[in-house]
RODO-614694 format. One record per residue (C-alpha): residue number from 1; x, y, z. Coordinates in nm, 3 decimals, always signed. Each point is the difference from the previous one (the first is absolute). Layout:
N
<site lumgu="NUM" c1="X" c2="Y" c3="Z"/>
...
This chain:
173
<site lumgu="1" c1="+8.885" c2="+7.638" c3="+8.549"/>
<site lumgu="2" c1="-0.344" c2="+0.146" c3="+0.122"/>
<site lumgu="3" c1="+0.071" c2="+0.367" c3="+0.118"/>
<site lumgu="4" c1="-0.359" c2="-0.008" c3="+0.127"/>
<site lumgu="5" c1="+0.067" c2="-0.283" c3="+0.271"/>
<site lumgu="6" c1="+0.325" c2="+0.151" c3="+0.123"/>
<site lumgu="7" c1="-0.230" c2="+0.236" c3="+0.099"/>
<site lumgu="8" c1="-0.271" c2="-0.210" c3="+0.093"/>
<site lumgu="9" c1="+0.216" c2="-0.212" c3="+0.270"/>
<site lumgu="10" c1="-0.020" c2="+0.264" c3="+0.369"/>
<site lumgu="11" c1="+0.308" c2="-0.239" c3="+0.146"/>
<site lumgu="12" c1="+0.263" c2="+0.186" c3="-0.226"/>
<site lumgu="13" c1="+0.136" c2="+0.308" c3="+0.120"/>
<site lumgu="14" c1="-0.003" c2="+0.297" c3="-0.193"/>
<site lumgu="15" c1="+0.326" c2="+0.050" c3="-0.030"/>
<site lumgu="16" c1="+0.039" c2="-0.394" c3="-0.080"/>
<site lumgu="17" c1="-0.253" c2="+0.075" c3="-0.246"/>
<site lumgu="18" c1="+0.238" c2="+0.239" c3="-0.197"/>
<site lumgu="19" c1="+0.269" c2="-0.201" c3="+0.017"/>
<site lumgu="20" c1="-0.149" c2="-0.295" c3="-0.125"/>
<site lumgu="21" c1="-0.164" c2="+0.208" c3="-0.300"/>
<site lumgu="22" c1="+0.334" c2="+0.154" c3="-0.101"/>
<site lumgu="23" c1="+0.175" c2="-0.332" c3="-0.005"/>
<site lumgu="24" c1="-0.275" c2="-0.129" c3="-0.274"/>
<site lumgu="25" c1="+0.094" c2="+0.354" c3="-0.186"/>
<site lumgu="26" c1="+0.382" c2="-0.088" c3="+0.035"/>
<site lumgu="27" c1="-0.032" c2="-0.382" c3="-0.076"/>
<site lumgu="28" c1="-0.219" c2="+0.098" c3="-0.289"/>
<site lumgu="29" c1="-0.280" c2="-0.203" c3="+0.167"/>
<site lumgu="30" c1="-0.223" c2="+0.266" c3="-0.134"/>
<site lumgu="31" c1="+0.011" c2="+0.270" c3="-0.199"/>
<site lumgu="32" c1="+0.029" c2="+0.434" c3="+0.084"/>
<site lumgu="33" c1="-0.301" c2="+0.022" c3="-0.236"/>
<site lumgu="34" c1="-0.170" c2="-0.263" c3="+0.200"/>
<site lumgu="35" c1="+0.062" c2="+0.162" c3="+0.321"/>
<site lumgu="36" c1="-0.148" c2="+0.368" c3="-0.164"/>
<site lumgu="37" c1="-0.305" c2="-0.183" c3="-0.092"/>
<site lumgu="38" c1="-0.085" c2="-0.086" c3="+0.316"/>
<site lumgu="39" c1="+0.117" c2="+0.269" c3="+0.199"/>
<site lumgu="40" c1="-0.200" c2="+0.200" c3="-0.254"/>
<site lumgu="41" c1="-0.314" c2="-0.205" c3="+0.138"/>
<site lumgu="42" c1="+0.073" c2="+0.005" c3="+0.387"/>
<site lumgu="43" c1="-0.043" c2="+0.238" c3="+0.248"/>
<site lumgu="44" c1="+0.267" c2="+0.285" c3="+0.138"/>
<site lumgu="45" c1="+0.144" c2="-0.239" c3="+0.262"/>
<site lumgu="46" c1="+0.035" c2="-0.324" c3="-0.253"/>
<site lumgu="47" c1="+0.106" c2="+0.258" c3="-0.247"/>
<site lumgu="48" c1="+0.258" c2="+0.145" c3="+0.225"/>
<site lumgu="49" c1="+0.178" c2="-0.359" c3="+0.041"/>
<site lumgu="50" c1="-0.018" c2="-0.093" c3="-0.298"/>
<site lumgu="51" c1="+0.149" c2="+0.325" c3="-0.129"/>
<site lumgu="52" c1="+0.283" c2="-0.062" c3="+0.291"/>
<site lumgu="53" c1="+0.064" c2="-0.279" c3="-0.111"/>
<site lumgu="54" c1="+0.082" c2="+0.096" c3="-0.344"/>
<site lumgu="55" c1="+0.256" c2="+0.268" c3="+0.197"/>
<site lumgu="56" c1="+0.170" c2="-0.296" c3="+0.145"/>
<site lumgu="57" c1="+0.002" c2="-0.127" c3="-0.326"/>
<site lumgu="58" c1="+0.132" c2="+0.258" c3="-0.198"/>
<site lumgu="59" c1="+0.238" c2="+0.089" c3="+0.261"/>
<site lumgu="60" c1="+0.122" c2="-0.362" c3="-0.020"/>
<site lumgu="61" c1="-0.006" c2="-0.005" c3="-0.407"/>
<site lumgu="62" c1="-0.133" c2="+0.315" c3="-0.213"/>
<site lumgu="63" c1="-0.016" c2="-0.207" c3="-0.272"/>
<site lumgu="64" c1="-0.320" c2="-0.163" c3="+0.068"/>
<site lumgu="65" c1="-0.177" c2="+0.337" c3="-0.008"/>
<site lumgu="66" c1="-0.213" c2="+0.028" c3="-0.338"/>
<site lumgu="67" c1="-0.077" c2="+0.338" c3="-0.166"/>
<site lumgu="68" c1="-0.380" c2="-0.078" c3="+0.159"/>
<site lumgu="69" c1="+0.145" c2="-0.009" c3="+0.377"/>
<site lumgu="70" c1="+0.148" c2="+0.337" c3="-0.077"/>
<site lumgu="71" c1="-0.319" c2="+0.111" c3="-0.119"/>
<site lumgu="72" c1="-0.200" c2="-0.155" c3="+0.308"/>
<site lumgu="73" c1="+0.215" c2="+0.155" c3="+0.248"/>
<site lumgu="74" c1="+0.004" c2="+0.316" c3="-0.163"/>
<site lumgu="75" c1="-0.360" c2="+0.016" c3="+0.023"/>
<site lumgu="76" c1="-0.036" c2="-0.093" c3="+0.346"/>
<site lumgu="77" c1="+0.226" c2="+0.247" c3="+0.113"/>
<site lumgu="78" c1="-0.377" c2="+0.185" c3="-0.027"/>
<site lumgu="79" c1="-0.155" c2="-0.280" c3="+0.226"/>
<site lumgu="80" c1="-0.153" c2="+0.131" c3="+0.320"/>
<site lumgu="81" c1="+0.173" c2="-0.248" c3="+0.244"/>
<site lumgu="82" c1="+0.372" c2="+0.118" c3="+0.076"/>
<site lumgu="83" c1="+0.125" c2="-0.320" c3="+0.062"/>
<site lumgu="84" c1="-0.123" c2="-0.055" c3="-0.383"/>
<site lumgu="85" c1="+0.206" c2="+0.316" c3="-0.070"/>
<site lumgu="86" c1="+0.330" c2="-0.072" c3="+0.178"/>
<site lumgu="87" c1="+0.068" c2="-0.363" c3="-0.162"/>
<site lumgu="88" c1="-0.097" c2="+0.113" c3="-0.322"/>
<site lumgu="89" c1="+0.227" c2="+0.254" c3="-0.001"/>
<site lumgu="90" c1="+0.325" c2="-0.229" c3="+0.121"/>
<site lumgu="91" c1="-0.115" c2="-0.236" c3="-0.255"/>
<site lumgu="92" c1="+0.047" c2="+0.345" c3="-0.268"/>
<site lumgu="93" c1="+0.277" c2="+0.071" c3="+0.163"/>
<site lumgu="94" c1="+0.171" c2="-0.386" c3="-0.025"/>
<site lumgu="95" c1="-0.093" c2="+0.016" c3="-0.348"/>
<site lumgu="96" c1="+0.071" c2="+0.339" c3="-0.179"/>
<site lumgu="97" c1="+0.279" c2="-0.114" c3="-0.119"/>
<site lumgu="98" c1="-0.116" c2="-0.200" c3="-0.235"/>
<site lumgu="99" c1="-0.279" c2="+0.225" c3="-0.122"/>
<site lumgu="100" c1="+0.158" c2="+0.374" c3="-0.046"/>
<site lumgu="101" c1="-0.210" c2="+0.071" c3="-0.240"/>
<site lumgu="102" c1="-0.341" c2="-0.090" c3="+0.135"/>
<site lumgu="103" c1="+0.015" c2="+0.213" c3="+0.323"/>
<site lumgu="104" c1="-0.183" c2="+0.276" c3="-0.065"/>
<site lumgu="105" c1="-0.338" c2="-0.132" c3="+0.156"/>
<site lumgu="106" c1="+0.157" c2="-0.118" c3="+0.271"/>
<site lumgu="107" c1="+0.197" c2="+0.301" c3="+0.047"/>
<site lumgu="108" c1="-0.305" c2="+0.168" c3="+0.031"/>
<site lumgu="109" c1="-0.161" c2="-0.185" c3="+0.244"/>
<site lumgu="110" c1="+0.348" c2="-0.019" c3="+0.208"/>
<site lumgu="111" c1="-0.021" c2="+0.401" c3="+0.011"/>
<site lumgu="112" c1="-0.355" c2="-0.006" c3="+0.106"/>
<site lumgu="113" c1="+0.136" c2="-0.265" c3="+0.320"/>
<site lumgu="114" c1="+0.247" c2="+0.243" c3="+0.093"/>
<site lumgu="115" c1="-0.261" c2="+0.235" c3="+0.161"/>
<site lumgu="116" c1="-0.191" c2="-0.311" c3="+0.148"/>
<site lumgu="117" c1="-0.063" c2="+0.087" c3="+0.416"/>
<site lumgu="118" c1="+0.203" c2="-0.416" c3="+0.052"/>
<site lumgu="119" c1="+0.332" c2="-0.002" c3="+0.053"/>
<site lumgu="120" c1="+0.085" c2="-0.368" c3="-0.130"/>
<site lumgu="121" c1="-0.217" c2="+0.143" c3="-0.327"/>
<site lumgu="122" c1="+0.205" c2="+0.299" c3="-0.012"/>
<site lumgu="123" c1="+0.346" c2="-0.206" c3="+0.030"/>
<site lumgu="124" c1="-0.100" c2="-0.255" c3="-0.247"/>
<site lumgu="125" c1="-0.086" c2="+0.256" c3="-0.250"/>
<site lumgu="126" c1="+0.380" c2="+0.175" c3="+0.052"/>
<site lumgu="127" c1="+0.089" c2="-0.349" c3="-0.041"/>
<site lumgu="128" c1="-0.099" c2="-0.053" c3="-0.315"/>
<site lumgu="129" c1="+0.015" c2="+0.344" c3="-0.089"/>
<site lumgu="130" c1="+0.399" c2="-0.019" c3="+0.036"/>
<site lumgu="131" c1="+0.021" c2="-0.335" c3="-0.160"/>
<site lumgu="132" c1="-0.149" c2="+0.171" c3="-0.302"/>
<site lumgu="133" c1="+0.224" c2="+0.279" c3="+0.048"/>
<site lumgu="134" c1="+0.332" c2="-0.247" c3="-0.009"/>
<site lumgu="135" c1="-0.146" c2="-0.156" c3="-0.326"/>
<site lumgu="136" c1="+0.109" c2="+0.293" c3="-0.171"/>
<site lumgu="137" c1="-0.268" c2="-0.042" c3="-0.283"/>
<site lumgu="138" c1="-0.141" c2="+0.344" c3="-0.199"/>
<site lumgu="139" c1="-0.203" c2="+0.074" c3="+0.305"/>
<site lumgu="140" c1="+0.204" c2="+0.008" c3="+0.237"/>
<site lumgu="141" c1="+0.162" c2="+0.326" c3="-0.059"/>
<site lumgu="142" c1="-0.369" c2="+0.171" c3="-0.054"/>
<site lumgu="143" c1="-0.106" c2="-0.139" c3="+0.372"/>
<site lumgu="144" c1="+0.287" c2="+0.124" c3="+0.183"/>
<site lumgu="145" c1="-0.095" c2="+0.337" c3="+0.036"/>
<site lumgu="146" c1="-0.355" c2="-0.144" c3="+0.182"/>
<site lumgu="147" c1="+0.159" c2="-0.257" c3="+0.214"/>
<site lumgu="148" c1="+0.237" c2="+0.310" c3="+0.114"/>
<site lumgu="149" c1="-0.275" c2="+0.157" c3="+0.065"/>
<site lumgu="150" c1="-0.184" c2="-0.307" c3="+0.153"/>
<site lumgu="151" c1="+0.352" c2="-0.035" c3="+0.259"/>
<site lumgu="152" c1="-0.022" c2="+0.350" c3="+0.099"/>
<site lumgu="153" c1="-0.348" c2="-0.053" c3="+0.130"/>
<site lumgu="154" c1="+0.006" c2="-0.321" c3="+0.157"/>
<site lumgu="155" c1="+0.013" c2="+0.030" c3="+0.370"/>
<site lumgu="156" c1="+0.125" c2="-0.346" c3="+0.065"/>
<site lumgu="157" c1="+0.377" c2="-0.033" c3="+0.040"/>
<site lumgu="158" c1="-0.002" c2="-0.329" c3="-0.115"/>
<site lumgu="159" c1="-0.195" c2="+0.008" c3="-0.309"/>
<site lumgu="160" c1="+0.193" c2="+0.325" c3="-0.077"/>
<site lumgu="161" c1="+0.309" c2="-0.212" c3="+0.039"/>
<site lumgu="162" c1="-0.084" c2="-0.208" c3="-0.268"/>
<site lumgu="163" c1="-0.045" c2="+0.281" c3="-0.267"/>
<site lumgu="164" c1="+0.330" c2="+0.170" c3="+0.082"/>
<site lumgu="165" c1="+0.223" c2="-0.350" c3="-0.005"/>
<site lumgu="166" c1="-0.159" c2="-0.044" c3="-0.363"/>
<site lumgu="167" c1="+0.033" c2="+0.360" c3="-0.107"/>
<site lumgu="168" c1="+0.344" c2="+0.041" c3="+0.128"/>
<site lumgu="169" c1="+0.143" c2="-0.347" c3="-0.134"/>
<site lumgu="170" c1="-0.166" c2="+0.039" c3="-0.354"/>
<site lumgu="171" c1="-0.004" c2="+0.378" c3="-0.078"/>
<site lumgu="172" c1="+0.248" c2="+0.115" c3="+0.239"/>
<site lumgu="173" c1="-0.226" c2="+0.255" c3="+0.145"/>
């Protein structure tokens, strides 16, 4: 399938547009690496779907996440667009899991998100953040101090929520 004219065609709706890219992910129609290639190519907003629709992906089935996607996501936790920011961190955190021991970039980059002025950046990146968190890996108890730290400063109630259900579930604290 040609990622290009699923772009090209102005009739589909963006949304539509996801949806119809994650299904080739899930159906194996094409391939996560596939997908990174050309995302790597496009623009922020072609970027941003297709990087949304590897979330629904991964949501859908982790397993078709590739040591690259963590890697790409990871790095464009750095991107300049936040909508680029906030799917590739739910894509990080629908796939920590499976990588505990190749977080540390993204961790990173997560931390960095966590002071970003956007809200939806700032709750994707306690999203992941958390996910990491319940993964229990070697990392996880050197981060807790700074996502403690991260909670206490957050203004939002909501995003603050989602540190203290993780912290208070998995540490008991």
């Amino acid at each position: 399938m040609d990622l290009a004219k699923i772009f090209e065609d102005k009739n589909v709706k963006p949304k539509e547009r996801t949806e119809a890219i994650s299904r080739l992910l899930i159906d194996s129609r094409i391939s996560v690496n596939e997908l990174i290639i050309f995302a790597k190519k496009s623009k922020d907003p072609i970027k941003a779907t297709c990087i949304e629709a590897l979330e629904f992906g991964t949501r859908n089935n982790p397993a078709i996440a590739t040591d690259e996607c963590l890697e790409f996501v990871s790095e464009a936790l750095n991107e300049k667009a936040p909508r680029v920011k906030w799917e590739s961190a739910k894509v990080i955190g629908n796939i920590a899991h499976l990588f505990p021991d190749k977080l540390d970039p993204a961790i990173k980059n997560l931390l960095n998100n966590t002071e970003h002025s956007g809200t939806v950046v700032r709750w994707s990146a306690a999203f992941a953040l958390t996910q990491i968190i319940r993964t229990k890996s070697r990392r996880t108890e050197e981060i807790i101090p700074t996502i403690k730290v991260v909670c206490e400063r957050e203004a939002k109630n909501s995003i603050k929520k989602i540190y203290l259900e993780a912290l208070k579930t998995i540490w008991g604290f």
